[in-house]
C-alpha positions as a printed NumPy array, in Angstrom:
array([[ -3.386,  -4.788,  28.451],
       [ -2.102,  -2.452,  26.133],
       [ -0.427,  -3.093,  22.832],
       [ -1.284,  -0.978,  19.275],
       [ -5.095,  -0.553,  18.492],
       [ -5.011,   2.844,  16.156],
       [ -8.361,   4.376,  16.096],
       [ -6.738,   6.6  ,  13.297],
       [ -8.003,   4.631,   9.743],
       [ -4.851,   6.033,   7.902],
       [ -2.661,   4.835,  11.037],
       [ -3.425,   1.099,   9.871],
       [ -1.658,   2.162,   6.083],
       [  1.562,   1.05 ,   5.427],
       [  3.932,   3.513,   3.225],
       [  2.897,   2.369,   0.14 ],
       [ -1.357,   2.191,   0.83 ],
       [ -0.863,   5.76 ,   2.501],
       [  1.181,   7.229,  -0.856],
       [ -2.296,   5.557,  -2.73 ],
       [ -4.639,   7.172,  -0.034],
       [ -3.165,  10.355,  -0.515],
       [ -3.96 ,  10.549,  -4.408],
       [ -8.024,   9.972,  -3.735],
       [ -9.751,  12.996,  -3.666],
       [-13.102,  12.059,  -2.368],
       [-13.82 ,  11.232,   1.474],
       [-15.969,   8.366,   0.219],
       [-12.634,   6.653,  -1.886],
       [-10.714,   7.501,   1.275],
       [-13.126,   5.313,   3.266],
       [-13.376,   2.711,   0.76 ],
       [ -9.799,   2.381,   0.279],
       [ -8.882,   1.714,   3.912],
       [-11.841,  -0.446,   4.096],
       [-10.032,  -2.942,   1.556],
       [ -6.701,  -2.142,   3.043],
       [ -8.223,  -3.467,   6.229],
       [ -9.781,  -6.02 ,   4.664],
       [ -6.546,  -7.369,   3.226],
       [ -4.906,  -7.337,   6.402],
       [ -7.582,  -9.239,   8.006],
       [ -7.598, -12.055,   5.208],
       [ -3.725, -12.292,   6.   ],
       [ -3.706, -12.107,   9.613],
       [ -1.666,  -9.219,   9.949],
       [ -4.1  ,  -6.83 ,  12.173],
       [ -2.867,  -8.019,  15.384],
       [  0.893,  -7.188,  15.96 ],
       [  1.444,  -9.531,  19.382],
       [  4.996,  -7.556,  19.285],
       [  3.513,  -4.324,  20.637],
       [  1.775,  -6.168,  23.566],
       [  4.059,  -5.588,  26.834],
       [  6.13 ,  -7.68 ,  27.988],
       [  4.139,  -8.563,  31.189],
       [  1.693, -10.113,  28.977],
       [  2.486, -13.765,  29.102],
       [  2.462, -16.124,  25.843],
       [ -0.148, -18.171,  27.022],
       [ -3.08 , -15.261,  26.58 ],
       [ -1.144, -14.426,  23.541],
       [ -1.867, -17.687,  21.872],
       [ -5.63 , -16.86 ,  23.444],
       [ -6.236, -14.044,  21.882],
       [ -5.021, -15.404,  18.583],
       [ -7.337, -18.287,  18.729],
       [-10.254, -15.786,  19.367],
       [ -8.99 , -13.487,  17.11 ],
       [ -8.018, -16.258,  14.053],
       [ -8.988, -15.96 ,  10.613],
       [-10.515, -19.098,  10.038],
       [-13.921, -18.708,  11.579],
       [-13.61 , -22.75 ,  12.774],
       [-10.267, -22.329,  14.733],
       [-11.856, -19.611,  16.795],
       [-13.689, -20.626,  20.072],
       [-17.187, -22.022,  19.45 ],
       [-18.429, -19.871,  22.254],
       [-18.424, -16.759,  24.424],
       [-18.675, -18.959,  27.152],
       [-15.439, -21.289,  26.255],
       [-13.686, -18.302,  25.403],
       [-14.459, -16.588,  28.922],
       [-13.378, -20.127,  30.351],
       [-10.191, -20.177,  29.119],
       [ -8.939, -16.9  ,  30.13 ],
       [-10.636, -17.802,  33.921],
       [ -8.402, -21.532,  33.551],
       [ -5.35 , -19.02 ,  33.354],
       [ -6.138, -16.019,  35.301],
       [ -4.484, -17.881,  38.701],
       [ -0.787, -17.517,  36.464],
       [ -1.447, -13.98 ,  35.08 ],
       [  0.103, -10.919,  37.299],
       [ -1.715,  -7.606,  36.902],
       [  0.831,  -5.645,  35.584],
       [  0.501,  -2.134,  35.141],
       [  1.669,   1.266,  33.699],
       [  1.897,   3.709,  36.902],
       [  2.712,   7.231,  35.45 ],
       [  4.842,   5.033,  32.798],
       [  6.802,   2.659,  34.894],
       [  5.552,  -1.097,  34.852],
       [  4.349,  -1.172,  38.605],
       [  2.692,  -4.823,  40.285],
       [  1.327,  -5.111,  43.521],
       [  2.094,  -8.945,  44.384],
       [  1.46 , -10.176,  48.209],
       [  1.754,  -6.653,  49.69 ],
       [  4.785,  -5.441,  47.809],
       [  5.061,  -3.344,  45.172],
       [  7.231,  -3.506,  42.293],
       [  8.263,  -1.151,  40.218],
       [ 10.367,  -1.491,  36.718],
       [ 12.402,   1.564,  36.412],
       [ 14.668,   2.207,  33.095],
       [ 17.622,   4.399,  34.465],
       [ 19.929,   5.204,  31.549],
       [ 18.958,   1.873,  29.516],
       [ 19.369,  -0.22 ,  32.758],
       [ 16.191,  -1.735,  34.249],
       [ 16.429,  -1.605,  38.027],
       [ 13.445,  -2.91 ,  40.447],
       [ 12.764,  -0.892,  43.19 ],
       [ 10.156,  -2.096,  46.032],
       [  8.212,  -1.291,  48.632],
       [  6.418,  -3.286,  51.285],
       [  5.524,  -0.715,  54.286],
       [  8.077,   1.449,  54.424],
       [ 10.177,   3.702,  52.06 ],
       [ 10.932,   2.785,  47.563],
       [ 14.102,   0.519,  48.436],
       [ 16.218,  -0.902,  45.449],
       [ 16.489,  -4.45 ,  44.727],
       [ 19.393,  -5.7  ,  42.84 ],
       [ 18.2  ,  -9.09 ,  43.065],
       [ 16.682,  -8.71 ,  39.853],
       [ 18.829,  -8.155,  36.527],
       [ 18.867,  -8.299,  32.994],
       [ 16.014,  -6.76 ,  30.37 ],
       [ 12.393,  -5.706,  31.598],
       [ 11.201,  -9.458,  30.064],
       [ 13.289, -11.142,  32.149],
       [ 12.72 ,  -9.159,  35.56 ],
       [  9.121,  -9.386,  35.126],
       [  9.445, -13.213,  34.736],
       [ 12.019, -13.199,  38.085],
       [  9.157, -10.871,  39.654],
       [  6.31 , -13.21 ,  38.532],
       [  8.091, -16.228,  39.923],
       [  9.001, -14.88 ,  43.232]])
């Protein structure tokens, strides 16, 4: 799906946490300190930045994963199983979207669709059976194409 899931502890530090981190000495501090740091960020819901999700990824999973994901253990879904439900309710609306050599490519009904950024301008080029063809049918930012792709 993509979106920004550091692996990196120190990547998770804002300036002012990492100018702290950098004055600890001991490994074990270092650990401890990002520990609360993390746990901070979990208390105030600010571990999951929807902002760096694509595009392609549409609101409703969005507010899915936010309801799994919540910080107030009775908002979340009561079970694996009504979690796993809702995402199958909404699969039939979601596109699989994907990152082909780093161009936002879907295969939809036999065509594919590729998102290309020439110079700042997003142009669609597709293919069905023959040759990559342009299609200027499509205009504006890479949100709004992939909606206009979605819906066609």
């Amino acid at each position: 799906m993509g979106g920004y899931l550091p692996y990196d502890e120190i990547s998770w530090l804002n300036k002012k946490e990492l100018e702290q981190y950098n004055t600890l000495i001991d490994d074990f501090d270092k650990s401890r300190f990002v520990d609360k740091c993390l746990k901070n960020k979990i208390i105030q819901s600010k571990v999951l930045l929807m902002s760096s999700l694509p595009p392609w990824v549409p609101d409703n999973i969005k507010r899915i994963i936010q309801k799994a994901c919540h910080k107030d253990p009775s908002k979340r879904f009561t079970t694996a199983s009504e979690f796993k439900a809702k995402l199958h309710q909404i699969k039939p609306k979601v596109f699989d979207w994907s990152l082909v050599d780093g161009i936002p490519t879907l295969v939809k009904n036999g065509t594919t669709f590729k998102i290309m950024n020439e110079n700042g301008i997003c142009k669609v080029k597709k293919k069905r059976t023959s040759n990559w063809r342009y299609d200027y049918s499509f205009t504006g930012d890479l949100k709004t194409i992939i909606e206009a792709i979605n819906n066609v």
